[in-house]
C-alpha positions in Angstrom: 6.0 -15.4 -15.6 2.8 -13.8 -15.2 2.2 -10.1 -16.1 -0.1 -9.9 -13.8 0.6 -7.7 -9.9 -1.9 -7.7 -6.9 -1.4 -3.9 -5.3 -3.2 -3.9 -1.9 -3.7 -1.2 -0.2 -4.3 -1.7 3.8 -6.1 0.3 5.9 -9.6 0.4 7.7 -13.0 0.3 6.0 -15.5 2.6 6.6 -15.9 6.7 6.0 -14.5 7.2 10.1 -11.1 5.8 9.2 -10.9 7.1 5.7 -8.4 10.0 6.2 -6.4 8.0 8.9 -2.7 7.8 8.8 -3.2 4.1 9.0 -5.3 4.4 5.5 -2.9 5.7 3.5 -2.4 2.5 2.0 -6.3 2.6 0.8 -5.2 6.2 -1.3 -3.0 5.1 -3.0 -4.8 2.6 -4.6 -7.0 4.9 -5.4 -5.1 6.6 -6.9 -3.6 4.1 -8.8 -7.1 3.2 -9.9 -7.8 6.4 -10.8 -4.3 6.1 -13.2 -6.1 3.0 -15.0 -9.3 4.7 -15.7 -10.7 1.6 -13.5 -13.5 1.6 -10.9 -13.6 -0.6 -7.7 -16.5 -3.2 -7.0 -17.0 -5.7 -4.4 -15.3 -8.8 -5.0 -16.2 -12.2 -3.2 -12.6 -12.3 -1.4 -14.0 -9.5 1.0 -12.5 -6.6 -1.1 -13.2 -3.8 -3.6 -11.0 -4.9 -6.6 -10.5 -2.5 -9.5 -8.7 -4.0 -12.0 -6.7 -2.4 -15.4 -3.5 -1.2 -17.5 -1.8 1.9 -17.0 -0.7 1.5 -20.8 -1.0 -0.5 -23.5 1.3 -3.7 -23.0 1.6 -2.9 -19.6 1.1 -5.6 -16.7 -2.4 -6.0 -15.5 -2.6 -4.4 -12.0 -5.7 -5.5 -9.7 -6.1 -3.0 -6.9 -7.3 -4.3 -4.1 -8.6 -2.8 -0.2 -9.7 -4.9 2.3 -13.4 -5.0 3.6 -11.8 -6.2 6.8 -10.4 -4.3 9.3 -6.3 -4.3 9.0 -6.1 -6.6 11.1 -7.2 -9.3 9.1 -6.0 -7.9 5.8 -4.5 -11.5 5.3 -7.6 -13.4 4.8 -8.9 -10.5 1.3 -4.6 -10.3 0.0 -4.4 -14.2 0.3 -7.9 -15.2 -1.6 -7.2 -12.5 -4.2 -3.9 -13.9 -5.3 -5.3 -17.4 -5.0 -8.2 -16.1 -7.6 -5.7 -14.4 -10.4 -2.5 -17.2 -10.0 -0.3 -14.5 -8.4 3.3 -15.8 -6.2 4.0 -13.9 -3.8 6.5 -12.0 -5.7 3.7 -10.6 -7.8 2.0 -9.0 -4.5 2.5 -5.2 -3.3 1.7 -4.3 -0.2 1.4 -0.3 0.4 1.3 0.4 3.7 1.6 3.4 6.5 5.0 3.2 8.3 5.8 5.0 11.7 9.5 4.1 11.7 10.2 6.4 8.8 9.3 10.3 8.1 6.1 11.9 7.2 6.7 12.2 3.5 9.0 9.4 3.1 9.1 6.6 0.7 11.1 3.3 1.3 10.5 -0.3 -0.8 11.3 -3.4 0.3 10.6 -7.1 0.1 10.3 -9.8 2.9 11.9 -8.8 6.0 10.0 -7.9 9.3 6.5 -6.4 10.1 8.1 -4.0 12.5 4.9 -4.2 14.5 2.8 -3.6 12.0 -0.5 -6.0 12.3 -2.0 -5.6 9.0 1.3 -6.9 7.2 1.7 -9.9 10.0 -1.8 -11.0 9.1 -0.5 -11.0 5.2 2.3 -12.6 6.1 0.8 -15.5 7.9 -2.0 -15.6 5.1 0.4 -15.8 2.3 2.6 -18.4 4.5 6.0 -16.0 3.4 6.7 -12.7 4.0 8.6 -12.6 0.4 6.4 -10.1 -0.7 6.8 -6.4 -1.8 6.3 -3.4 0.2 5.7 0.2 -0.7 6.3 2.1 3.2 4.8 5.3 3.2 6.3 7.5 6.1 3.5 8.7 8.0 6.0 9.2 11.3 6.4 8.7 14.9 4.1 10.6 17.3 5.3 13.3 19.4 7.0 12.3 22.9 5.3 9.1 24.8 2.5 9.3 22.4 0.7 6.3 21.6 2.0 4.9 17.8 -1.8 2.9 17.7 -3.6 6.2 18.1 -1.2 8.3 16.2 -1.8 5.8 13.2 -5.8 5.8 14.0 -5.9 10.0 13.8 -6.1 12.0 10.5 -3.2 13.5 9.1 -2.6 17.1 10.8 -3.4 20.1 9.0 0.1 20.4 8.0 0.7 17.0 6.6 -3.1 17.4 4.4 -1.3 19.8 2.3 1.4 17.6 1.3 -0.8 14.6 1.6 -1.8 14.6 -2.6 1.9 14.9 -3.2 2.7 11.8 -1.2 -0.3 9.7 -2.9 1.0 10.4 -6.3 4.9 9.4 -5.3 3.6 6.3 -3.5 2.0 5.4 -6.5 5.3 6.6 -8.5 7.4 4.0 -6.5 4.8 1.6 -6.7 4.3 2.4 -11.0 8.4 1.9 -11.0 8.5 -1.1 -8.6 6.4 -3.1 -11.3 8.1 -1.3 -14.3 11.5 -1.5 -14.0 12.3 -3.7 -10.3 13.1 -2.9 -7.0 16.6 -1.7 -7.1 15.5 0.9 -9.7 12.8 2.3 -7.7 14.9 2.2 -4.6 17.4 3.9 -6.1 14.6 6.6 -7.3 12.6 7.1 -3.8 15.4 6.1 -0.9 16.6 9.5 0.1 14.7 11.8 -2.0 13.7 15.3 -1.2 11.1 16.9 -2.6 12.2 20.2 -3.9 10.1 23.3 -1.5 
């Protein structure tokens, strides 16, 4: 068994998309990386890998964000676990989902994309969708709004202030999901409320 876990992170490369809703993905990471003490550089899968321990004995996490757009996160998430020997039941994805809460943190593995391009394109790439998920709620738009262009904006002024508490539970969940399996972080994040 290999003590080894992938974590990507999908969003958007570039500084215009880098406080997007659809990004959040690409924070946590971060701050997972930041957890590790590790720094990102380019890695010839078309990603910025960072790559550590968050204690001694623990797995090896490699951090990974695309250098493609979501889209095509396949192609980086499916080279990457070719390159370190991961299954698919070594890879995370963390990823921004619409169908839950702002704030909101559900885990999951295999099941659908719900729409959600960045994880079809991982799917396809892996060739199963028996992977992990870390869903971040990032929420529905208001009324007829378009969910594409919700994802694409910036989190509102309100959300930015709870934003670094999110990152740091995201990272939590996805800390626990490696730690101790996914019916022990479920039980942890499905359902809780942050207290005011």
């Amino acid at each position: 068994m290999s003590n080894t876990w992938l974590v990507v992170g999908l969003g958007n490369p570039g500084p215009g998309y880098s406080r997007n809703r659809h990004n959040i993905g690409y924070l946590v990471v971060e701050e997972l990386a930041r957890r590790t003490g590790s720094g990102f550089r380019t890695h010839k899968a078309r990603a910025l890998v960072a790559e550590g321990r968050l204690g001694i004995g623990s797995p090896k996490l490699v951090l990974a964000k695309s250098l493609t757009f979501m889209n095509l996160s396949g192609g980086p998430a499916a080279a990457l676990a070719k390159f370190f020997d991961l299954d698919a039941e070594h890879v995370i994805a963390v990823h921004d989902e619409i169908d839950i809460p702002f704030d909101t943190i559900k885990l999951k593995i295999g099941g659908g994309e719900g729409g959600h391009n960045g994880l079809r394109d991982m799917s396809k790439a892996l060739g199963t969708k028996d992977y992990y998920r870390v869903r971040v709620g990032v929420g529905r738009p208001p009324g007829r709004a378009d969910a594409a262009t919700h994802v694409l904006k910036d989190f509102s002024s309100t959300e930015a202030k709870d934003l670094p508490f999110l990152i740091h539970d995201a990272a939590d969940a996805a800390e626990l999901l490696i730690s101790a399996g996914l019916l022990e972080a479920q039980q942890k994040f499905h359902g809780a409320v942050r207290e005011a």
